[in-house]
N, C-alpha and C positions, 0 to 999 in steps of 0.2 A: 504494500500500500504506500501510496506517495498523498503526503500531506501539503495544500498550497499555503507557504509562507510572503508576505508580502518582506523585502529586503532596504534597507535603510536608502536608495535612491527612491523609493515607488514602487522599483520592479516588483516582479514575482518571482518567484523561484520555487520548486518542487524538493519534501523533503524526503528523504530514503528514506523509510523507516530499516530495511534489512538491513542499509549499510550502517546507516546512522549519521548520515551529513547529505547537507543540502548540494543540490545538483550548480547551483551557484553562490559566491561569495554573500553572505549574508550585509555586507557593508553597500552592497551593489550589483545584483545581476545584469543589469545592463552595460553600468559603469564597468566592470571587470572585462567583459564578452567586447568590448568597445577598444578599451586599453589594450588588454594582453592580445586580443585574437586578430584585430582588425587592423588598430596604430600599428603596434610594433610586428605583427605579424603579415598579415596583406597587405596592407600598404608598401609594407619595406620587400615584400617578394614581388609587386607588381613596378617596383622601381629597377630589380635586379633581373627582372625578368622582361623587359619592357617590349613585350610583341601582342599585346593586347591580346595574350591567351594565360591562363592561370588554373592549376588544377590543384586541389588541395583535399587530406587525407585526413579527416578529425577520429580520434580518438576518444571515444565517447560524445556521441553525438545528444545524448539525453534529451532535453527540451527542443533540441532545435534551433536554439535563439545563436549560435555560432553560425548556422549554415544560413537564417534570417538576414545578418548583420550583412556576410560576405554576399549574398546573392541581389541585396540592394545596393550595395557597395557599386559591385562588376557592373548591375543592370545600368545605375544612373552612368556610371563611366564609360562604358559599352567598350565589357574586356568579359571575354569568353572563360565562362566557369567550368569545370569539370567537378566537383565534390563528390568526394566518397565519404561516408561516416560511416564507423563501426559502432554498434551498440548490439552487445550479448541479450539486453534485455527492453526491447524497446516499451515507449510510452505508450497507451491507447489513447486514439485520436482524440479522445474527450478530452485525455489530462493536457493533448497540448492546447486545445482550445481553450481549457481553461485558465493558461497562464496570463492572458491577456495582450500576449506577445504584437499581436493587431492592433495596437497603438502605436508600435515603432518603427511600421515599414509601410508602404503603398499597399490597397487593398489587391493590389496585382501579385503582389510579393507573396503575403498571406495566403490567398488564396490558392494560391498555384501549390504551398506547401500543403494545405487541409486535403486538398482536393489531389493529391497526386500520391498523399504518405503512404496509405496503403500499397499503392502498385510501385512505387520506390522503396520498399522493403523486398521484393522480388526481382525486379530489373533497372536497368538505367532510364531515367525521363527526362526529358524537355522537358522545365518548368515553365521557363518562358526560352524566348530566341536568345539560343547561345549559352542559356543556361542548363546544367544536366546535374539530377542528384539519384545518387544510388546510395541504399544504407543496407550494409550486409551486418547481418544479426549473427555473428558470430562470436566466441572471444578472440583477444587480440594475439596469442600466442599461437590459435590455430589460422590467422588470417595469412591467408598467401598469394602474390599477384605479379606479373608479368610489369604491371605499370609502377614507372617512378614519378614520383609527384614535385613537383615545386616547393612544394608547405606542407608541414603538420602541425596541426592543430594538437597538443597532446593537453586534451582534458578532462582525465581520470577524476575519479574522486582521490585524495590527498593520499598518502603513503601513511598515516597513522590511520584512517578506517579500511584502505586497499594497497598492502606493501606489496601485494604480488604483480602489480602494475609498472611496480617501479623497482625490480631487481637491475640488475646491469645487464641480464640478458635481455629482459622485454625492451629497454632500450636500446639493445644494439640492434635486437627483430623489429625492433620498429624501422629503425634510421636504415636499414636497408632499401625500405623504398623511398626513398628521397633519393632525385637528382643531386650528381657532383653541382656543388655551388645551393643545392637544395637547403631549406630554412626550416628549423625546428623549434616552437615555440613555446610556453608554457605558463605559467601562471606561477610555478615553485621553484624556488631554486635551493639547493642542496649541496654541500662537500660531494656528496654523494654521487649526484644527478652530476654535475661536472664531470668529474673523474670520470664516470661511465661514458659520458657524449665526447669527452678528450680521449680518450682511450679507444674508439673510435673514427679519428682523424676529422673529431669537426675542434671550432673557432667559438668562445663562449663570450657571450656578453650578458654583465647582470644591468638592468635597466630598470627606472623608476617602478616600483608595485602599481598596480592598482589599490583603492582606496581599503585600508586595512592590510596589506603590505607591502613592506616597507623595496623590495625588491621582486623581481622577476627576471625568468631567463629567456635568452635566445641566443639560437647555435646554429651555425652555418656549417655546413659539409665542405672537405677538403675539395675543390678541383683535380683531378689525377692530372699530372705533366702528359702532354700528348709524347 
């Protein structure tokens, strides 16, 4: 059962009871999804990336409100989306209706997510032109794919309610499919989570938190020398 909490910007956010933490920052679900996923995350891959195409792999897709942000983002910009999100356990349509998330994006945006989740749980869709979302209900250790992505989105719930997210393998299974020069983002940063993403051949950068804290990471993948 997921409980709706409303979060100290306005937002909403949905509470896990099995895990025991909110699917977003309690200081800020929007603010957070805005900060970590969008500023420092899409924004800075659609600079490094600048061919007006962008494909991006979230890890834990839960409410939605990541894939919300990035597909109003591309739409107004007009920069071709590809998203994949993994979610082992997805929401039913009603919980994400009931976030209220239809406040923060165009009703084109919205709609296209209500009206398409169901069959984006089984194959890739056109939400709108140029847009495509596919969400494989899988967990992240068995996910496996051909494609490398530009971005990840890496938004587990925290390593004190799910350490299994965040061993030094999940993150090296993860950062497999990211492109050389590809961008890993996150909301946490850790001794830990360094060392595993360094050890790895990517580039760390700790960057202002979002609201409640104080820091945040992102890690760029080595280039291999041709």
């Amino acid at each position: 059962m997921n409980k709706l909490i409303q979060t100290a910007d306005g937002s909403n956010t949905l509470y896990n009871e099995s895990i025991g933490e909110n699917y977003h920052s309690k200081h800020g679900a929007l603010q957070e999804s805005k900060h970590v996923f969008i500023d420092a995350g899409l924004k800075h891959a659609i600079a490094s990336f600048p061919d007006k195409e962008i494909s991006v792999l979230e890890v834990g897709f839960g409410t939605g409100l990541n894939f919300l942000m990035s597909i109003s983002h591309c739409a107004e910009h007009q920069i071709k989306l590809q998203y994949i999100g993994l979610e082992a356990f997805p929401l039913r349509i009603e919980e994400l209706e009931s976030t209220g998330y239809a406040a923060y994006v165009p009703d084109t945006v919205w709609n296209s997510l209500i009206d398409n989740y169901g069959k984006a749980l089984l194959q890739a869709v056109t939400m709108l032109p140029d847009q495509q979302l596919k969400i494989v209900q899988t967990y992240l250790h068995r996910f496996q794919t051909e494609q490398r992505f530009d971005l990840i989105y890496f938004d587990a719930f925290s390593v004190q309610h799910q350490p299994e997210m965040w061993t030094d393998e999940i993150i090296a299974h993860t950062c497999q499919f990211l492109k050389p020069g590809g961008i890993f983002v996150t909301y946490a940063i850790t001794g830990k989570l360094k060392r595993a993403l360094k050890s790895v051949g990517f580039t760390i950068e700790k960057l202002p938190g979002a609201p409640g804290k104080r820091e945040m990471l992102r890690a760029t993948k080595a280039i291999e020398p041709k």
